[in-house]
HTML snippet that shows the backbone in 3Dmol.js (N, CA, C, O; Angstrom):
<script src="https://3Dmol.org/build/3Dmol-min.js"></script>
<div id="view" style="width:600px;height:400px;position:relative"></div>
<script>
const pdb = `
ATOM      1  N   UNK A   1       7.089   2.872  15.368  1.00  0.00           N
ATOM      2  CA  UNK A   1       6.708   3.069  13.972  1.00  0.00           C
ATOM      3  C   UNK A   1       6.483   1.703  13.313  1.00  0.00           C
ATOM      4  O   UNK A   1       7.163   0.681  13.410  1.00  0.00           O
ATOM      5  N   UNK A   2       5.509   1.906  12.709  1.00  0.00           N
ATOM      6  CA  UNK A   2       5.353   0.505  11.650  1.00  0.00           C
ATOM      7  C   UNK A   2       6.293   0.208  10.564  1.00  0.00           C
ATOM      8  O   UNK A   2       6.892   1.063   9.913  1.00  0.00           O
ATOM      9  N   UNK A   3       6.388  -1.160  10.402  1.00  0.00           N
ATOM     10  CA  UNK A   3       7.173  -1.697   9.632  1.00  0.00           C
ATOM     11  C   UNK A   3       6.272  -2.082   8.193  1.00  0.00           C
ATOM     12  O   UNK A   3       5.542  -3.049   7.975  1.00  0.00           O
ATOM     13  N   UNK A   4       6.562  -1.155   7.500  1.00  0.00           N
ATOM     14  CA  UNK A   4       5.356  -1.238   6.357  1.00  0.00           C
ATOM     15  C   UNK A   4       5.525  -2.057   5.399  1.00  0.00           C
ATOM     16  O   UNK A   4       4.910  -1.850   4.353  1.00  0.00           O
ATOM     17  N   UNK A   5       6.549  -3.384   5.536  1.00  0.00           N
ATOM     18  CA  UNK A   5       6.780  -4.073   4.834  1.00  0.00           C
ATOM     19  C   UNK A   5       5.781  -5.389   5.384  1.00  0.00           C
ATOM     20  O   UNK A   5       5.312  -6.278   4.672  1.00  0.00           O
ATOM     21  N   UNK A   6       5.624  -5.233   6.770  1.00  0.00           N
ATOM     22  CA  UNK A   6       4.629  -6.081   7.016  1.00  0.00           C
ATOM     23  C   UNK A   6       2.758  -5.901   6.269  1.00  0.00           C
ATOM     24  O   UNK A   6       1.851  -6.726   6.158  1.00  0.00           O
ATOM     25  N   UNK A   7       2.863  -4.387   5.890  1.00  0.00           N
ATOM     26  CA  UNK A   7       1.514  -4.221   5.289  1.00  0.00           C
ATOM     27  C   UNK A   7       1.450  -4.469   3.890  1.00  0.00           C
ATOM     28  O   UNK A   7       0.469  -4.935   3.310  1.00  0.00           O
ATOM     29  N   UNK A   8       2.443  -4.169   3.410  1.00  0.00           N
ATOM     30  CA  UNK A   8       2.866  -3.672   1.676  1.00  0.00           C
ATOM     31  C   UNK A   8       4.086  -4.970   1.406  1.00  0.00           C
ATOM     32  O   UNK A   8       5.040  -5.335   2.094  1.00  0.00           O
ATOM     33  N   UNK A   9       3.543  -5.443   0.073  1.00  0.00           N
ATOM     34  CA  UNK A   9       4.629  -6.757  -0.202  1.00  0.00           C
ATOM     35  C   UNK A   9       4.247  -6.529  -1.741  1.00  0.00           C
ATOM     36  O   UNK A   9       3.197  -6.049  -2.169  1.00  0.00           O
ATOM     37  N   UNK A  10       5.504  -7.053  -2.570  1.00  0.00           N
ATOM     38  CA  UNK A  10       5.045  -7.249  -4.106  1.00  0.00           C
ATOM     39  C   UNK A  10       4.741  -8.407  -4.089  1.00  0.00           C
ATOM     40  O   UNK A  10       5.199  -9.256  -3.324  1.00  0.00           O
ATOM     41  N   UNK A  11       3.764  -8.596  -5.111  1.00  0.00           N
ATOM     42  CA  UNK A  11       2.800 -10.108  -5.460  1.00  0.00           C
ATOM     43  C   UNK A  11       3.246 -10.314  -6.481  1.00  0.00           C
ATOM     44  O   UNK A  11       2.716  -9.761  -7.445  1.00  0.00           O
ATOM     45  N   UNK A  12       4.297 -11.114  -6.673  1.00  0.00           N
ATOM     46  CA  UNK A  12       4.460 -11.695  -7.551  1.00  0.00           C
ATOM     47  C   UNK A  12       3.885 -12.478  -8.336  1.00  0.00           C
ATOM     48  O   UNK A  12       4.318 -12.800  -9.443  1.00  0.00           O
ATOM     49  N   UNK A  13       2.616 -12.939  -7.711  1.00  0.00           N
ATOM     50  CA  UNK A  13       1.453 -14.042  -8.528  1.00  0.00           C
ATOM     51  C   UNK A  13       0.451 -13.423  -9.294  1.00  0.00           C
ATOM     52  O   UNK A  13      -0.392 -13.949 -10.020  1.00  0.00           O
ATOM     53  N   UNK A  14       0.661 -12.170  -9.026  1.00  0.00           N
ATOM     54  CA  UNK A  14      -0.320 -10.991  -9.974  1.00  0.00           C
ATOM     55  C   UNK A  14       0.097  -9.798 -10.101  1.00  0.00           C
ATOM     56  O   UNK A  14       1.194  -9.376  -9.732  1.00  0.00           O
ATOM     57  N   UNK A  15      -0.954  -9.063 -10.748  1.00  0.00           N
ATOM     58  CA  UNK A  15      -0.200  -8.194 -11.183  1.00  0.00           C
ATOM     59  C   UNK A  15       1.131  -7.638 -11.289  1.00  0.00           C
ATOM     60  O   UNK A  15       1.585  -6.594 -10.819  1.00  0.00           O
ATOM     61  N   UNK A  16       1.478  -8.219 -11.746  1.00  0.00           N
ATOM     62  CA  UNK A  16       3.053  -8.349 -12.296  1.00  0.00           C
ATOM     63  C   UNK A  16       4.212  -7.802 -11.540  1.00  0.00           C
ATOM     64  O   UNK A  16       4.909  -6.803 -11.717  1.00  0.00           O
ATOM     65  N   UNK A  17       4.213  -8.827 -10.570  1.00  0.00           N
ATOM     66  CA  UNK A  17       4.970  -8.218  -8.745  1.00  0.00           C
ATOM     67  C   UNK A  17       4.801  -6.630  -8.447  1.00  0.00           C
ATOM     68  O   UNK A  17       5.581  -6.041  -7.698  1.00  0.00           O
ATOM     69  N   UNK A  18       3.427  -5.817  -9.269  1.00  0.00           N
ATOM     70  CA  UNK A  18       3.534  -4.431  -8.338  1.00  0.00           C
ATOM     71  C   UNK A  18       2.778  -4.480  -6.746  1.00  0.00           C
ATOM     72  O   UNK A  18       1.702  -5.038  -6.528  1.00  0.00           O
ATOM     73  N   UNK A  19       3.534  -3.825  -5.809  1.00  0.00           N
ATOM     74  CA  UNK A  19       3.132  -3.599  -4.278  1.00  0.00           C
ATOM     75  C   UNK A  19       1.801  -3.734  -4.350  1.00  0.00           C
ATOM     76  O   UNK A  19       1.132  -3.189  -5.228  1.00  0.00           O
ATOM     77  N   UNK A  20       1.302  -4.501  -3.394  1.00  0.00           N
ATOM     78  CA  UNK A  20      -0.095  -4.716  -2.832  1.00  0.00           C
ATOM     79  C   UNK A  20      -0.156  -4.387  -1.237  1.00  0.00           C
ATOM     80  O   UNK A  20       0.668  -4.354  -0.323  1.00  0.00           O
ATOM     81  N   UNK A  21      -1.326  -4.198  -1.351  1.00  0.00           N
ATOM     82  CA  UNK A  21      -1.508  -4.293   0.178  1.00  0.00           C
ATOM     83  C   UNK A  21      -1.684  -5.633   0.721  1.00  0.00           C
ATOM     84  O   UNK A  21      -2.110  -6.465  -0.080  1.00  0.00           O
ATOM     85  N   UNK A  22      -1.467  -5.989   1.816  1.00  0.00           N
ATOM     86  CA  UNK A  22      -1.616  -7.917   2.234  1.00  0.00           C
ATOM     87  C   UNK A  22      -2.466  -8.084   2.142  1.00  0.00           C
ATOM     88  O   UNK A  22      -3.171  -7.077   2.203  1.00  0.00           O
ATOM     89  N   UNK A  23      -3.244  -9.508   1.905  1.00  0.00           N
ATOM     90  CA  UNK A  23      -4.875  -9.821   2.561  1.00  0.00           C
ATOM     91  C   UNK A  23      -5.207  -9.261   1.127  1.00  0.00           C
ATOM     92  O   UNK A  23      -6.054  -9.931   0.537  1.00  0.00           O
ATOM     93  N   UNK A  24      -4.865  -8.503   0.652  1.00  0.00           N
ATOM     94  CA  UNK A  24      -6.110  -7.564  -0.800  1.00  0.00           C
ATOM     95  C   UNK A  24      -4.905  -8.489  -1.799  1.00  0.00           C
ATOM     96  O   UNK A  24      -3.927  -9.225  -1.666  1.00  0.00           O
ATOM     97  N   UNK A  25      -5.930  -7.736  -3.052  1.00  0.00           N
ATOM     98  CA  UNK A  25      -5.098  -8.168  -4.297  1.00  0.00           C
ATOM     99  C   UNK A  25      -4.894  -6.363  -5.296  1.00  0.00           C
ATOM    100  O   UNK A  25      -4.851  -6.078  -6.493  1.00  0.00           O
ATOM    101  N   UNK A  26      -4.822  -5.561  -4.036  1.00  0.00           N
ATOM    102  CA  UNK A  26      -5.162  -3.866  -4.145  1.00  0.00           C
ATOM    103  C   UNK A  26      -3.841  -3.373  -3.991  1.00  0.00           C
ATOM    104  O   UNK A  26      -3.175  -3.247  -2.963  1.00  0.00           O
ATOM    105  N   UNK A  27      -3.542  -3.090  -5.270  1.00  0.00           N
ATOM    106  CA  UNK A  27      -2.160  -2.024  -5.564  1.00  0.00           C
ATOM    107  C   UNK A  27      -2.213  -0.963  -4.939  1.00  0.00           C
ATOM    108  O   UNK A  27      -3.213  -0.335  -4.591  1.00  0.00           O
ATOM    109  N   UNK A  28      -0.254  -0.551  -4.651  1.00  0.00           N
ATOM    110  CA  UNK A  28      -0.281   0.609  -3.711  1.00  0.00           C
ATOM    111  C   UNK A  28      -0.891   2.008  -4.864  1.00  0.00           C
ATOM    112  O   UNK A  28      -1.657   2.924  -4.566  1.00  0.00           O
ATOM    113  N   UNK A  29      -0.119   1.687  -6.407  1.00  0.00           N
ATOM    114  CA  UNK A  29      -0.590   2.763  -7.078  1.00  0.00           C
ATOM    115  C   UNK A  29      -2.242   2.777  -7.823  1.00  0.00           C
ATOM    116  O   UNK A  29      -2.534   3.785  -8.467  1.00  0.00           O
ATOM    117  N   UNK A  30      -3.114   1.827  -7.729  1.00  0.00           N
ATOM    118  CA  UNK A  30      -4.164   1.640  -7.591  1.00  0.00           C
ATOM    119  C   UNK A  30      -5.054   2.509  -6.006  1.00  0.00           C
ATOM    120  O   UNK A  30      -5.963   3.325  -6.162  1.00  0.00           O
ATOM    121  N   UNK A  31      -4.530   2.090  -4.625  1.00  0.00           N
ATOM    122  CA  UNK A  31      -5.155   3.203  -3.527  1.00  0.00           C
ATOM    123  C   UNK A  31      -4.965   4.109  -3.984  1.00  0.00           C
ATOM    124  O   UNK A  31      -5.890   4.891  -4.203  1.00  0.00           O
ATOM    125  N   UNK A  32      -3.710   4.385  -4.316  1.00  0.00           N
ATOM    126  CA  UNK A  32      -3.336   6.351  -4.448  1.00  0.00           C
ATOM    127  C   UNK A  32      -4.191   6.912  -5.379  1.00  0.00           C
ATOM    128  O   UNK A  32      -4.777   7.961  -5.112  1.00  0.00           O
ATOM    129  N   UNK A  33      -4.338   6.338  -6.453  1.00  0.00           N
ATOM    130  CA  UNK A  33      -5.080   6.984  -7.434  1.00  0.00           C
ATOM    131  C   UNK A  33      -6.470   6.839  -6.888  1.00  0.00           C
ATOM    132  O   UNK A  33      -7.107   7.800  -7.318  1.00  0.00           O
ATOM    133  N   UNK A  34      -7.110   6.203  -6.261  1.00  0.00           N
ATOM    134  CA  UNK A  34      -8.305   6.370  -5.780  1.00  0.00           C
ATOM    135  C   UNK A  34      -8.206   7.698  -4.456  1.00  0.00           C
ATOM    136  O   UNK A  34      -9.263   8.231  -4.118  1.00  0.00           O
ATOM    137  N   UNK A  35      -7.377   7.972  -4.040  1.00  0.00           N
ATOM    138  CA  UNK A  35      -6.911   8.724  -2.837  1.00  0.00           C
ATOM    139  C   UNK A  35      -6.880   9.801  -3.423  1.00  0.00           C
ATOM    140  O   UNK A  35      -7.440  10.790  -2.950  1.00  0.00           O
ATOM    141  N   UNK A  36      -6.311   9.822  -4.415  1.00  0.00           N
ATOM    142  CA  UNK A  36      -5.917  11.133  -5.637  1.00  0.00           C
ATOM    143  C   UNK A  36      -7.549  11.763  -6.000  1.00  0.00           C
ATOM    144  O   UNK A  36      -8.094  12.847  -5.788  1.00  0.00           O
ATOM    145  N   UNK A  37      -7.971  10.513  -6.632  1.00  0.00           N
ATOM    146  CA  UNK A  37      -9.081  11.172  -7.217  1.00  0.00           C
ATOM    147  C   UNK A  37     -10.414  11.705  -6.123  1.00  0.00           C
ATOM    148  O   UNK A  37     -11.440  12.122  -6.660  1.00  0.00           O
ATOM    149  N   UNK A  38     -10.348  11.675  -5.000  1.00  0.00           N
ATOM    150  CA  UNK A  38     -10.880  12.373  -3.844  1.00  0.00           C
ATOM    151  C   UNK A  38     -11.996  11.197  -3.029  1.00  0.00           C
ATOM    152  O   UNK A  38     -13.096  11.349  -2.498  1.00  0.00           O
ATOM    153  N   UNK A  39     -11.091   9.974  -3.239  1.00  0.00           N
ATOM    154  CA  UNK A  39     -11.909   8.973  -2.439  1.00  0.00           C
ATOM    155  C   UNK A  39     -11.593   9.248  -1.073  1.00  0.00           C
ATOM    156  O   UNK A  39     -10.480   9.715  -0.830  1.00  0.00           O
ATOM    157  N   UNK A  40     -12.663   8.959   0.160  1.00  0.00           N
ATOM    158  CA  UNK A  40     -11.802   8.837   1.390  1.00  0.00           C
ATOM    159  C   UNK A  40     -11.300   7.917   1.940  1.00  0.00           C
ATOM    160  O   UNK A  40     -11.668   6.826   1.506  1.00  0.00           O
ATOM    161  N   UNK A  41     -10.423   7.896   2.928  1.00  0.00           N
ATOM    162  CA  UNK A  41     -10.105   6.389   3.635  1.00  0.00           C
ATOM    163  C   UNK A  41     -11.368   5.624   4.168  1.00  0.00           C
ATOM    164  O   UNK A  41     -11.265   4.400   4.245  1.00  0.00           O
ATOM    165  N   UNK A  42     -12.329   6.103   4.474  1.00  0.00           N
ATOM    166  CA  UNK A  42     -13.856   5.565   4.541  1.00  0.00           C
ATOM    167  C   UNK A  42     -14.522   5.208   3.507  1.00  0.00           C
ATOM    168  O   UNK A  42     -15.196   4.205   3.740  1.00  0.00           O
ATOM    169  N   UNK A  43     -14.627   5.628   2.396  1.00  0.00           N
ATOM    170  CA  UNK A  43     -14.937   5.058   1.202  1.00  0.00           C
ATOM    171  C   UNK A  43     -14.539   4.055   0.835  1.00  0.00           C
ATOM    172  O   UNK A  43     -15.278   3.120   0.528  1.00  0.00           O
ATOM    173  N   UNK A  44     -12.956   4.014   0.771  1.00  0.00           N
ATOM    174  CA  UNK A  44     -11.817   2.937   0.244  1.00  0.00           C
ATOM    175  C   UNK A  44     -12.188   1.110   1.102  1.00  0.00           C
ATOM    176  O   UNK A  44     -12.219  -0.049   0.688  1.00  0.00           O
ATOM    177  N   UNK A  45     -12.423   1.859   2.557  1.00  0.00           N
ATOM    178  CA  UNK A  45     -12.287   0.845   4.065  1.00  0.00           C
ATOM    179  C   UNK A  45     -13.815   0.255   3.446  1.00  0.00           C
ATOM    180  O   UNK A  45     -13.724  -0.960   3.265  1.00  0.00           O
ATOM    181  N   UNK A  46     -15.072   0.751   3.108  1.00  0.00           N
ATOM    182  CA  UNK A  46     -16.249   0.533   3.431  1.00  0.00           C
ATOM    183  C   UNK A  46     -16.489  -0.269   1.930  1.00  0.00           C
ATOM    184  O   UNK A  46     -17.515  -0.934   1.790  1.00  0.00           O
ATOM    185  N   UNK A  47     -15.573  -0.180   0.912  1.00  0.00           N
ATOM    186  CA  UNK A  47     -15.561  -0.104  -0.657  1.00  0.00           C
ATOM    187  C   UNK A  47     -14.643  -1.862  -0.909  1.00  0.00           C
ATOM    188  O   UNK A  47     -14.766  -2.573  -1.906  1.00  0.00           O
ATOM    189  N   UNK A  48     -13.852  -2.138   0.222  1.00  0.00           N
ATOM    190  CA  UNK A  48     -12.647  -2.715   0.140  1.00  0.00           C
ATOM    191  C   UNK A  48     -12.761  -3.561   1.567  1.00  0.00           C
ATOM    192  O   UNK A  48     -12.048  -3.070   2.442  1.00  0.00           O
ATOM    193  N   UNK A  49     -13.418  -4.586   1.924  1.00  0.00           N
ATOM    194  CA  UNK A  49     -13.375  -4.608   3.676  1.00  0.00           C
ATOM    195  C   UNK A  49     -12.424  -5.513   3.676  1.00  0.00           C
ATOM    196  O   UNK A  49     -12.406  -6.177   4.712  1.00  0.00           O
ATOM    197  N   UNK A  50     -11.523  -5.821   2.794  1.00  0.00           N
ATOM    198  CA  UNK A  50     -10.336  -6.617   3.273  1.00  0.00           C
ATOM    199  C   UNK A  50      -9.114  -5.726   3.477  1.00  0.00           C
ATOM    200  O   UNK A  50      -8.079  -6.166   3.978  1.00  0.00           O
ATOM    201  N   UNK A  51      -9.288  -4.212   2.997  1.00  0.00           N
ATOM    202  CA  UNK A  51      -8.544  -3.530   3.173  1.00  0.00           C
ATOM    203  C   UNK A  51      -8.683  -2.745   4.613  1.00  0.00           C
ATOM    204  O   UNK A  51      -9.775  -2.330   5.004  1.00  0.00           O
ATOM    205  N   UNK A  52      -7.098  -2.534   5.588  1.00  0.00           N
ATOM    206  CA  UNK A  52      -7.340  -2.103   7.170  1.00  0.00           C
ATOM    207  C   UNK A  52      -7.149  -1.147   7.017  1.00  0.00           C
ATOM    208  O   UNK A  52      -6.756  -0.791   5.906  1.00  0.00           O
ATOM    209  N   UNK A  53      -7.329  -0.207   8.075  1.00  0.00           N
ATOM    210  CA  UNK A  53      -7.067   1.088   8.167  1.00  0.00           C
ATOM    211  C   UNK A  53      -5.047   1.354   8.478  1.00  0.00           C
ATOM    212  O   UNK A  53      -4.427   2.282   7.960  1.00  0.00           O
ATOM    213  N   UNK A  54      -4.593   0.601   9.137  1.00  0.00           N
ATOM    214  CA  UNK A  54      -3.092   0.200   9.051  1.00  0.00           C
ATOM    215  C   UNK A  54      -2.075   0.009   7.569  1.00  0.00           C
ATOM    216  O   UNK A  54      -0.963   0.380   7.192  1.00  0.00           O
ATOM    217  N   UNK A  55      -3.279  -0.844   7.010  1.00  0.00           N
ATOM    218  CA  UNK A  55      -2.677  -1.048   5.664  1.00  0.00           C
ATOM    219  C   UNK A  55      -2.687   0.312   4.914  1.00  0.00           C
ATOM    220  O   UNK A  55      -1.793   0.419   4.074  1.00  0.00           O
ATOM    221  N   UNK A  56      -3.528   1.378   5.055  1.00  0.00           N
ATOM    222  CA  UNK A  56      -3.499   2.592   4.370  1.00  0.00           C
ATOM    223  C   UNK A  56      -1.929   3.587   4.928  1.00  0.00           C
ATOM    224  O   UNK A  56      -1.048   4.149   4.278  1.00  0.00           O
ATOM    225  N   UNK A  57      -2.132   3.454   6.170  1.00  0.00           N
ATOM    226  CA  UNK A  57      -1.178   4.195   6.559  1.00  0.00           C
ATOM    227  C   UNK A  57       0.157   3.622   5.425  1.00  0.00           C
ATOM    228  O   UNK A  57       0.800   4.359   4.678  1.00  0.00           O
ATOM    229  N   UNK A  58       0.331   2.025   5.580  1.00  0.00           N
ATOM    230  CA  UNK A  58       1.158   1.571   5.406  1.00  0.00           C
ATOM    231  C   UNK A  58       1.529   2.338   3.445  1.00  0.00           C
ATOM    232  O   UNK A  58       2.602   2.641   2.924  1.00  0.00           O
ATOM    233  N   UNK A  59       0.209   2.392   2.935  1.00  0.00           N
ATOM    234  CA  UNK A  59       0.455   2.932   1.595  1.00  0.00           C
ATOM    235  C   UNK A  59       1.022   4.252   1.429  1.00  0.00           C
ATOM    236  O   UNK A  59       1.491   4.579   0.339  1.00  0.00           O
ATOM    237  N   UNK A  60       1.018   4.958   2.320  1.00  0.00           N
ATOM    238  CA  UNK A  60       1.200   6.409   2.648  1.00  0.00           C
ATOM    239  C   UNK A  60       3.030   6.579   3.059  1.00  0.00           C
ATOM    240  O   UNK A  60       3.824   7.385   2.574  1.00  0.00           O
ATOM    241  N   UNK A  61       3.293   5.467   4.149  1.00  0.00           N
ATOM    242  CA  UNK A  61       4.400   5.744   4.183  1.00  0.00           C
ATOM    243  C   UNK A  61       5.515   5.011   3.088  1.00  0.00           C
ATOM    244  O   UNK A  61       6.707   5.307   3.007  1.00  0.00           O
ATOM    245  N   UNK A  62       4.769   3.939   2.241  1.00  0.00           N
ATOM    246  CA  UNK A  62       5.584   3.433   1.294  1.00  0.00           C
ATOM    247  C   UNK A  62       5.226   4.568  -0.099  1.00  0.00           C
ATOM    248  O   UNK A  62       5.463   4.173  -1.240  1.00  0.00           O
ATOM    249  N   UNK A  63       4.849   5.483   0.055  1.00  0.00           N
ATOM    250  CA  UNK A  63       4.010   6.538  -1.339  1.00  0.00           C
ATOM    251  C   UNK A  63       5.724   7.375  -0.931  1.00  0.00           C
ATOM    252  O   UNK A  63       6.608   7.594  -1.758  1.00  0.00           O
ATOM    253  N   UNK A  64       5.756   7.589   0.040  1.00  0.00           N
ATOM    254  CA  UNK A  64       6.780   8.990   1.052  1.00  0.00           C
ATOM    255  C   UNK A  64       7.905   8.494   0.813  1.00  0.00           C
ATOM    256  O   UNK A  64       8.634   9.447   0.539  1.00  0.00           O
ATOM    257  N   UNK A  65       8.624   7.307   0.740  1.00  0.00           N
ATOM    258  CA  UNK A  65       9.839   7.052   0.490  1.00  0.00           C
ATOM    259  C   UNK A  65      10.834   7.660  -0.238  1.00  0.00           C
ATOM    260  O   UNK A  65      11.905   8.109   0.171  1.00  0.00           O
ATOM    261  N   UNK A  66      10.312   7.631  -1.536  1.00  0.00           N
ATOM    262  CA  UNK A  66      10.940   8.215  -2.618  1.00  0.00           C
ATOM    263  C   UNK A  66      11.662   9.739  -2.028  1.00  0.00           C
ATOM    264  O   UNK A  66      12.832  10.113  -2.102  1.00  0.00           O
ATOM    265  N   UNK A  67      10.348  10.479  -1.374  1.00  0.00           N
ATOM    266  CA  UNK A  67      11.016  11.716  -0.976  1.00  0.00           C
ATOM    267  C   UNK A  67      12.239  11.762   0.124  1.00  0.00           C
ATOM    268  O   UNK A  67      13.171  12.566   0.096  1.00  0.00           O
ATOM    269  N   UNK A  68      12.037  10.746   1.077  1.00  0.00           N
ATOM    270  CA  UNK A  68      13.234  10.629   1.612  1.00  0.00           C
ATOM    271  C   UNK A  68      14.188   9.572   0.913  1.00  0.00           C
ATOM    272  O   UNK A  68      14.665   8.861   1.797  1.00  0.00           O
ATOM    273  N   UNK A  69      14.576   9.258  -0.154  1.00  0.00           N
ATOM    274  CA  UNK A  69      15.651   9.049  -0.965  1.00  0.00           C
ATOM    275  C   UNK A  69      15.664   7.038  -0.419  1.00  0.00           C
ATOM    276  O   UNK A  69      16.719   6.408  -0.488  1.00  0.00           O
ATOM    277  N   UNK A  70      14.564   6.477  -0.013  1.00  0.00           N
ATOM    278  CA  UNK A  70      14.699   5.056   0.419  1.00  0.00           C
ATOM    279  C   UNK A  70      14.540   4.408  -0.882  1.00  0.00           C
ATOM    280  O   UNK A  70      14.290   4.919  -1.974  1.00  0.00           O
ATOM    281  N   UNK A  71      14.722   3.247  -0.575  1.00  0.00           N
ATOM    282  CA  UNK A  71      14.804   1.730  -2.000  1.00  0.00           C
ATOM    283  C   UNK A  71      13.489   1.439  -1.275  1.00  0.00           C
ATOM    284  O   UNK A  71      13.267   1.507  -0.067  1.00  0.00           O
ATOM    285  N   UNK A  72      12.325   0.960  -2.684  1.00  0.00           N
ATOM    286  CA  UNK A  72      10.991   0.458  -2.344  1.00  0.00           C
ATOM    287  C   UNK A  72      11.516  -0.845  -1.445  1.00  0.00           C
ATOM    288  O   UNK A  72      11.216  -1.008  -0.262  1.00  0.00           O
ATOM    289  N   UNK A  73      12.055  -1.419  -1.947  1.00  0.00           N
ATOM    290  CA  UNK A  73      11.959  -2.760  -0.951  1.00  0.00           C
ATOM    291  C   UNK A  73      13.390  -3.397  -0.382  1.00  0.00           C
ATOM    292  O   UNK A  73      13.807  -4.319  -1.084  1.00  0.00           O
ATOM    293  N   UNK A  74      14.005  -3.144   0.482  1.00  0.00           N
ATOM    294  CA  UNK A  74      15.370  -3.516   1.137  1.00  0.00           C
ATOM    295  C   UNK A  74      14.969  -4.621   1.597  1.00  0.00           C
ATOM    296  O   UNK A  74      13.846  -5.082   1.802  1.00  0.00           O
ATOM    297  N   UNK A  75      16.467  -5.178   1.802  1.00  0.00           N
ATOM    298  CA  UNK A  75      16.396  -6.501   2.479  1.00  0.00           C
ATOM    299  C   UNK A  75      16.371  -6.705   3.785  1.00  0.00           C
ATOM    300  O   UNK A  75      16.983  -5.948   4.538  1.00  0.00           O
ATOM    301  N   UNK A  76      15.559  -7.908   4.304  1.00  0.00           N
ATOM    302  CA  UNK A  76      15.323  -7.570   5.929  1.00  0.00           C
ATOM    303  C   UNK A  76      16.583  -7.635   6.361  1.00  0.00           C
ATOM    304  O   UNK A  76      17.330  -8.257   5.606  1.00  0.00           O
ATOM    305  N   UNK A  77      17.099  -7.165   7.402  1.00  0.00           N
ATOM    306  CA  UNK A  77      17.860  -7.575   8.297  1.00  0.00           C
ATOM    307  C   UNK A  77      17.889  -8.727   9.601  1.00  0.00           C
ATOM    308  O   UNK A  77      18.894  -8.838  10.304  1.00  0.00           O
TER     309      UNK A  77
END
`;
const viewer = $3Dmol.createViewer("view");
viewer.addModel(pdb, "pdb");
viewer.setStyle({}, {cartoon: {color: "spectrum"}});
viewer.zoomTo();
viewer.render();
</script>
């Protein structure tokens, strides 16, 4: 399983440390709402080419957390 902290990091140098994807300057709640509003991951990929197809997953499983009761960002071990 991926370690989605390697995809997803807060940026503290912008937008006001909310989660980005790496490499982008593309918020996790910025994808979703494009995801929401019935973009596809092909749209997003073809719309965004600094954005990977990994890094989406990575938004997906940091979106899912909450439902399994995790902290957005723990400390590495």
């Amino acid at each position: 399983m991926m370690d989605r902290r390697e995809k997803i990091h807060p940026d503290s140098g912008s937008l006001s440390g909310q989660p980005v994807a790496r490499g982008t300057r593309l918020s996790v709640d910025f994808l979703l709402d494009l995801l929401a509003s019935g973009w596809s991951e092909e749209q997003l990929l073809d719309s965004y080419p600094n954005l990977k197809r990994d890094s989406l997953r990575a938004v997906y499983a940091f979106a899912a957390q909450p439902a399994r009761g995790e902290r957005a960002f723990q400390p590495r071990r």
